[in-house]
C-alpha positions as CSV (number, residue, x, y, z in Angstrom):
1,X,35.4,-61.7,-8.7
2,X,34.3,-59.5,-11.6
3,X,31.5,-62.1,-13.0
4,X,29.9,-61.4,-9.1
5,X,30.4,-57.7,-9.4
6,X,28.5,-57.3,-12.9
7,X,25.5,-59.6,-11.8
8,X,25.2,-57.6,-8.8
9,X,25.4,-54.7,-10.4
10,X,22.8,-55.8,-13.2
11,X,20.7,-56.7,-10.0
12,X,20.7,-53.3,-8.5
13,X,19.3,-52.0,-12.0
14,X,16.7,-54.8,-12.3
15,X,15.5,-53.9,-8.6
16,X,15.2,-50.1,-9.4
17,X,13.3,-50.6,-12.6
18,X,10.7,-53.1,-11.2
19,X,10.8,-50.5,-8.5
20,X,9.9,-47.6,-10.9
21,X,7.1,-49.2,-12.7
22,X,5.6,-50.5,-9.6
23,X,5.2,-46.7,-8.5
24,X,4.5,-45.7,-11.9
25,X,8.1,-43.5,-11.9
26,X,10.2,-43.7,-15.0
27,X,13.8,-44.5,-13.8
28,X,16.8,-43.3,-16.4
29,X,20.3,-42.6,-16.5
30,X,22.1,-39.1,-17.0
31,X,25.5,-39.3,-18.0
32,X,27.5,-36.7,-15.7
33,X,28.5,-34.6,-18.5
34,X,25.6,-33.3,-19.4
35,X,24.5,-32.1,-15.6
36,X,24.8,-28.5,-15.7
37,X,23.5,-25.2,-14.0
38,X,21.7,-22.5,-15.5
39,X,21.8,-18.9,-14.4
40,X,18.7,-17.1,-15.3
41,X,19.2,-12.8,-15.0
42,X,16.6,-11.0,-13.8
43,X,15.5,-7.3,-15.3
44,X,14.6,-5.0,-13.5
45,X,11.9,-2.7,-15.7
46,X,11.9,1.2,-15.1
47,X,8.8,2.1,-13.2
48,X,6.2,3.8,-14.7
49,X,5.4,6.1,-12.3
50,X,8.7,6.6,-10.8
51,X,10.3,8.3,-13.9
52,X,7.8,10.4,-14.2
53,X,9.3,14.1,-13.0
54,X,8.2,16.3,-10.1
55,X,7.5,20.3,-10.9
56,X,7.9,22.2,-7.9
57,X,5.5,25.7,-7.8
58,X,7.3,28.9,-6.9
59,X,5.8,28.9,-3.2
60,X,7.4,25.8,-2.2
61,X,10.9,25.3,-0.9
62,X,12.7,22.2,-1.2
63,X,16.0,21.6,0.9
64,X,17.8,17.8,-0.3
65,X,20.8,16.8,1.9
66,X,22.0,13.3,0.8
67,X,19.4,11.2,1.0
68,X,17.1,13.8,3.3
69,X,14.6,16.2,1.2
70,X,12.4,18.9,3.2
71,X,9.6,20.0,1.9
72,X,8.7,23.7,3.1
73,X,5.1,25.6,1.5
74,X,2.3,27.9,2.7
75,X,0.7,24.7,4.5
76,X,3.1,23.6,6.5
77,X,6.6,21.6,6.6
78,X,7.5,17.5,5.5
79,X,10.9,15.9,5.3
80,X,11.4,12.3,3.6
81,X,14.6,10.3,4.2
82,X,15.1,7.6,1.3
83,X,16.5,4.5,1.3
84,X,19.8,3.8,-0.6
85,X,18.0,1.6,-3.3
86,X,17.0,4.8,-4.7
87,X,18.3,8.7,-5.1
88,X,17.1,12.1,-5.7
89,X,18.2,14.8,-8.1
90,X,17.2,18.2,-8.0
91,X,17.2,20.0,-11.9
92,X,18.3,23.5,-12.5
93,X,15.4,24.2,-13.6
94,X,13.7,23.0,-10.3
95,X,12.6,19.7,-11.1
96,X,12.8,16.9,-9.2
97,X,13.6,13.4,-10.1
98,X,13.9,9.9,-8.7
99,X,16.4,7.5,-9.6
100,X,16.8,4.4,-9.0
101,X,20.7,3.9,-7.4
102,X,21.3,0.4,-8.5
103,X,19.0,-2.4,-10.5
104,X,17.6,-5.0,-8.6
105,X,13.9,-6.1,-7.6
106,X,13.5,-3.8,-4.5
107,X,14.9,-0.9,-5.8
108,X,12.6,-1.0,-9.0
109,X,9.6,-1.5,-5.9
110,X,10.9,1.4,-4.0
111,X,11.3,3.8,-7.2
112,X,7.7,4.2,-8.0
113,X,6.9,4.5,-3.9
114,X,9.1,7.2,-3.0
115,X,8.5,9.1,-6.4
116,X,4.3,9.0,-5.3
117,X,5.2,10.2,-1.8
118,X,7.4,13.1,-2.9
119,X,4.8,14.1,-5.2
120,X,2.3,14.3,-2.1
121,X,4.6,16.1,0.0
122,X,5.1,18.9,-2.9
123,X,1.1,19.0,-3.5
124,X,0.3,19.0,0.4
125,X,2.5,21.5,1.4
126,X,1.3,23.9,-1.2
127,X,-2.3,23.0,-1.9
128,X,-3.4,20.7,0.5
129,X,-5.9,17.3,0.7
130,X,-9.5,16.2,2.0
131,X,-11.0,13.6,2.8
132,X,-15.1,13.1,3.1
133,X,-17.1,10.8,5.2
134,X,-20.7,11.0,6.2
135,X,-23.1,9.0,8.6
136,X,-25.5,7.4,7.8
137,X,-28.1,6.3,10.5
138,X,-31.3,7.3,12.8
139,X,-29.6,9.4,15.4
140,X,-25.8,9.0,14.2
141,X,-24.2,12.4,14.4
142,X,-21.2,14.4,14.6
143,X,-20.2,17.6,16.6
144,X,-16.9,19.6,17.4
145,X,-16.4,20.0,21.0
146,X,-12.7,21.9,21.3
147,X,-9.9,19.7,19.7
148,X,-12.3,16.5,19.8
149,X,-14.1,14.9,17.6
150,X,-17.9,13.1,19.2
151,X,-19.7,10.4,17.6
152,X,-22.8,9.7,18.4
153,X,-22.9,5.6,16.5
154,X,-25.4,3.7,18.6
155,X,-23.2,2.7,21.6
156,X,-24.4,3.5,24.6
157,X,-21.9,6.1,25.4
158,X,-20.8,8.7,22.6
159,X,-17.0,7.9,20.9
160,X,-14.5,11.0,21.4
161,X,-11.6,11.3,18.9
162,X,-9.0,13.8,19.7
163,X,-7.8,15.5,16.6
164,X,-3.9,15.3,15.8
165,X,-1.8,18.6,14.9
166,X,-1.8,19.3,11.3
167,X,-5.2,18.3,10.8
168,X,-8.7,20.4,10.2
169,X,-11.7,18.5,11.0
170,X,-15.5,20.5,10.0
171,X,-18.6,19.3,10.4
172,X,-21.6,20.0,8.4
173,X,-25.3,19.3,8.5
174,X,-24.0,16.8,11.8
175,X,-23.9,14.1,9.5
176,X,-20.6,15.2,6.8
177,X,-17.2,15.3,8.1
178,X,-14.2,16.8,6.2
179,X,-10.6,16.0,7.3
180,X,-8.4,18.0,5.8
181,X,-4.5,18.9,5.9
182,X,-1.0,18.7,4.3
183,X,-0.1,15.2,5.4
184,X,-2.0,13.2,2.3
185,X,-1.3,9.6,5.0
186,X,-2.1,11.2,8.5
187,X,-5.3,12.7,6.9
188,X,-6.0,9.1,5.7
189,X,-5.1,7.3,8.9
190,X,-7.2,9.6,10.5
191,X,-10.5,9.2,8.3
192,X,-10.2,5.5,8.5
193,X,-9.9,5.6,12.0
194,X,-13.2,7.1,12.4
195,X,-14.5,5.4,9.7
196,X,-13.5,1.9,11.8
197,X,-15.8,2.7,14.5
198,X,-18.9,1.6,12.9
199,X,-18.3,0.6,9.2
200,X,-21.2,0.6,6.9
201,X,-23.4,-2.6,7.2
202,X,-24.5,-4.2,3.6
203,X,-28.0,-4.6,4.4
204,X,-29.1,-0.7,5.1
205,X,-26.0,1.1,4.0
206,X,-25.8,2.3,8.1
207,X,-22.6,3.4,9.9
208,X,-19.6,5.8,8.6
209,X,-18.4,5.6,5.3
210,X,-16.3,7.7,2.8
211,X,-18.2,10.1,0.4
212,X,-17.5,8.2,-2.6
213,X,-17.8,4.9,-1.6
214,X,-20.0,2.6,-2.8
215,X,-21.4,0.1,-0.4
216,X,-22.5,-3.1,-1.7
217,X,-26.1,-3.9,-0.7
218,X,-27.5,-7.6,0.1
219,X,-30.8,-8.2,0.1
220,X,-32.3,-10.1,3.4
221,X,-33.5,-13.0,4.6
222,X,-37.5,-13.0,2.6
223,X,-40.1,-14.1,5.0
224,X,-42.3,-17.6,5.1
225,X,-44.1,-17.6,2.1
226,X,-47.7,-19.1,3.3
């Protein structure tokens, strides 16, 4: 009984080597005390960014329940609520920092996110952003006609864009818009959503686009040589 259970079992091995060479796999044996698991920690790196601290000028008021901070200033009001991988602390001096609450991946993403927006939210309410576009096409033009926005783009009927609260909108020269306001991302939403409505082509630089962007030029199809 045990001479057939050895040549079997010395079968079974002979079968899964021919096996593995045939499908060009090495086959070996691990003994099972050497099978092991191996935990790997993760650090979590301070942000750059997010330990950077926050000075507050004198005509701003800042009001931080928990994990709510309001932002009050000449310009208008914000309020930020944070989420609990991170926390803020308010100096005596008046500065504000962002901390992260515990160490793990997210928390190290959100720290350097919510220190950025605070920052706008002090710098809007107290001195405010813009943002620049200009047209660029035969007979594409801009006008203020009460709280709207028109576009004339091409289309064969011009766009009207009503103008959200919060948010001052000149034209100049019907051709250079300035969107300006205390919300640094409604101001940006806003620009790109009239900048969406004809985006500038690459072959004659024509449609709506910011006043520092660069628009990369192709060059077109050459005619028949003859």
């Amino acid at each position: 009984m045990a001479s057939s259970v050895t040549s079997s079992f010395h079968t079974c091995n002979l079968r899964s080597v021919i096996l593995g060479e045939r499908n060009g796999l090495s086959v070996s044996s691990v003994p099972a005390t050497r099978i092991g698991f191996f935990k790997k920690t993760i650090e979590c790196k301070e942000s750059r960014i997010g330990k950077q601290p926050i000075e507050v000028p004198k005509n701003v008021t800042i009001t931080l329940e928990g994990q709510d901070l309001k932002v009050k200033g000449p310009l208008g009001e914000l309020s930020l609520i944070y989420p609990r991988e991170v926390k803020v602390e308010r100096d005596e001096s008046g500065i504000i920092r962002v901390r992260k609450a515990v160490e793990t991946r997210r928390a190290n993403q959100m720290h350097g996110l919510f220190r950025t927006l605070t920052d706008n939210m002090v710098a809007g309410v107290s001195k405010g952003f813009e943002k620049k576009l200009q047209l660029v096409g035969v007979g594409y033009r801009a006008m203020l006609e009460g709280k709207d926005l028109v576009l004339s783009l091409g289309f064969s009927h011009p766009v009207r864009m009503a103008i959200p609260d919060g948010i001052q909108v000149k034209v100049e020269e019907n051709t250079r818009i300035t969107v300006s306001g205390y919300d640094k991302s409604a101001i940006g939403q806003f620009a790109a959503s009239i900048r969406k409505w004809r985006p500038p082509e690459p072959y004659k630089g024509k449609g709506v686009k910011y006043a520092d962007e660069v628009v990369r030029r192709k060059e077109g199809k050459a005619g028949k040589k003859k």
